[in-house]
VOPAGU-2260 file (C-alpha; in pm, 1 decimal, decimal comma):
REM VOPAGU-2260
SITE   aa  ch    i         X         Y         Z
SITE  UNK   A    0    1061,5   -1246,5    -415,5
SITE  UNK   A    1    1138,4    -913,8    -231,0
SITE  UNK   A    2     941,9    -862,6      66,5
SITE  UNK   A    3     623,3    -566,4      68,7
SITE  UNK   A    4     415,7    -442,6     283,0
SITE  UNK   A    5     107,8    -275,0     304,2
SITE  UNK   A    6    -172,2    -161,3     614,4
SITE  UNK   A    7    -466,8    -362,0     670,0
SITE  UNK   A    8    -725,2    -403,5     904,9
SITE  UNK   A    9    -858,2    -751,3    1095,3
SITE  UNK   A   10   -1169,5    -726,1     905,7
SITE  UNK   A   11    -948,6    -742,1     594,7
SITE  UNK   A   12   -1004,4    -401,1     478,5
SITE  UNK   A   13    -675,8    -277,1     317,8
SITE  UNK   A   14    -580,6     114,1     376,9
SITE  UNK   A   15    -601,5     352,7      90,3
SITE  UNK   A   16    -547,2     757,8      76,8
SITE  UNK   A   17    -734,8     966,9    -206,9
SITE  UNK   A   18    -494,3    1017,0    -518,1
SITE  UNK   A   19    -623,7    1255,4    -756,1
SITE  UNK   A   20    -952,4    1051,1    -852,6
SITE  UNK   A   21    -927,7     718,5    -715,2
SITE  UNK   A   22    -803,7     547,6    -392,3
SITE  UNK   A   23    -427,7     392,8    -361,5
SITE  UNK   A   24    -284,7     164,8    -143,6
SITE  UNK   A   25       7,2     269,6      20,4
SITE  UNK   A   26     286,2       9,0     -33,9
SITE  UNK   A   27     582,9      -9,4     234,8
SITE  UNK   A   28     961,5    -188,0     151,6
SITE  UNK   A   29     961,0    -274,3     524,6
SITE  UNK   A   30     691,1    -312,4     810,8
SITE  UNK   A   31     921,0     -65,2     992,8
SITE  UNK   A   32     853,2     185,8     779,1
SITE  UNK   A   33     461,0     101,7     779,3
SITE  UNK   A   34     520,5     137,8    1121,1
SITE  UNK   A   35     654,8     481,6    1102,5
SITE  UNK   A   36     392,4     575,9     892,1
SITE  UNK   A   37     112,8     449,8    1070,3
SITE  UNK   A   38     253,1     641,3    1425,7
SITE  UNK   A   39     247,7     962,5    1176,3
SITE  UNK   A   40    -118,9     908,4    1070,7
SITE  UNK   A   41    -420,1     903,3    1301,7
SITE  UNK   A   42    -581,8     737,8    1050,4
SITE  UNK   A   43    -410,4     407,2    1027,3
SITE  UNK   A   44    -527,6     350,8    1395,2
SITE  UNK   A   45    -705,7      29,3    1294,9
SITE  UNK   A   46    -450,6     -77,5    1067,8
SITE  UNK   A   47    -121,1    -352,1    1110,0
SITE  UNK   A   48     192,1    -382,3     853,9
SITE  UNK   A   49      88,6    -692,3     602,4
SITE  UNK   A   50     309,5    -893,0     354,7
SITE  UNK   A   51     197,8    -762,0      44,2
SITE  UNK   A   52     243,0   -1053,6    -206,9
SITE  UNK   A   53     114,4   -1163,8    -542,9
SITE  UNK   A   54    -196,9   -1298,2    -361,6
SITE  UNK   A   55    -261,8    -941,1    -221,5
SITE  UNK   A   56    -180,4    -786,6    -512,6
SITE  UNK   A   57    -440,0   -1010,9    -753,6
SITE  UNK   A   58    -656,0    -960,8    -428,8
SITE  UNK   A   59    -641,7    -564,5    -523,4
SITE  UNK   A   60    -602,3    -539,7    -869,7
SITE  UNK   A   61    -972,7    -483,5    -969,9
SITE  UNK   A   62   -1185,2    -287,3    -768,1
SITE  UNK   A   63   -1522,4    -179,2    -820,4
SITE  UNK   A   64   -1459,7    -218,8   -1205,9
SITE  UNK   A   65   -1122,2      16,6   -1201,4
SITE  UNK   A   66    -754,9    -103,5   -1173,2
SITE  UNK   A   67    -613,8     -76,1    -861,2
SITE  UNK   A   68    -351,0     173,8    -782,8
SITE  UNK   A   69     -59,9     171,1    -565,0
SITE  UNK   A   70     192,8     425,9    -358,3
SITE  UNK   A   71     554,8     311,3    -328,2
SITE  UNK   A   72     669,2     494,3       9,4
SITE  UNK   A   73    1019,6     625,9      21,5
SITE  UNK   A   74     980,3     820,9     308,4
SITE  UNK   A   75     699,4     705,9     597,4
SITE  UNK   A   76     750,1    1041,7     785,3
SITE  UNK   A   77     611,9    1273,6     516,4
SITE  UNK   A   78     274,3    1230,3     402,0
SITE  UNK   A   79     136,1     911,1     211,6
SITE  UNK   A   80      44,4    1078,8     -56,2
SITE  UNK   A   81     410,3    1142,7    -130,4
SITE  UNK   A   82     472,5     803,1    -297,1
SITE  UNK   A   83     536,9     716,1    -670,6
SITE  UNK   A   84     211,0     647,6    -797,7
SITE  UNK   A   85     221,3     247,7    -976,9
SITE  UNK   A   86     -81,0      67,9   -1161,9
SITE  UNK   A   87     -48,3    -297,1   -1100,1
SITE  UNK   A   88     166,1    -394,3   -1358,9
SITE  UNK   A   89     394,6    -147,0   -1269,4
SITE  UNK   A   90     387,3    -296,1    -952,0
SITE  UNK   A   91     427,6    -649,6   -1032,4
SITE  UNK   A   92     774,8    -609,9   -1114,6
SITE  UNK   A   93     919,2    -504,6    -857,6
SITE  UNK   A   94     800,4    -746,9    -637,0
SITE  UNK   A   95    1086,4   -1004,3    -778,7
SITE  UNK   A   96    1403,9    -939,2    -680,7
């Protein structure tokens, strides 16, 4: 399995930026480049790199109702809202190597 990663908080809360009309959770191919990302954004404060796994990802896939969505972050240093926009089972996939 190929390694994610993705911000969350102690309290378990997992970090998510407004895209378009729903919230998505960032996802990171290294905790270096959550890292980056988080020193770039005041508002991940609170929040610590994360495996991502399957777990995490059945953990997320319904919220309130909706599907969850996803960001895959290329680049940490521009804004998180820069990332290719997945739906779960787009997701899935790529988590195998």
């Amino acid at each position: 399995m190929k390694t994610l990663y993705a911000m969350r908080r102690a309290n378990g809360d997992w970090f998510a930026v407004a895209d378009k009309d729903n919230l998505s959770v960032p996802i990171f191919k290294s905790s270096g480049d959550a890292m980056t990302a988080r020193l770039r954004d005041s508002g991940l404060e609170c929040f610590r790199p994360v495996t991502f796994d399957a777990h995490a990802l059945e953990e997320l896939r319904k919220t309130d109702g909706q599907t969850a969505s996803f960001l895959m972050i290329n680049d940490p240093s521009r804004h998180l809202k820069h990332g290719l926009r997945l739906s779960f089972t787009e997701l899935a996939p790529l988590m195998i190597d």
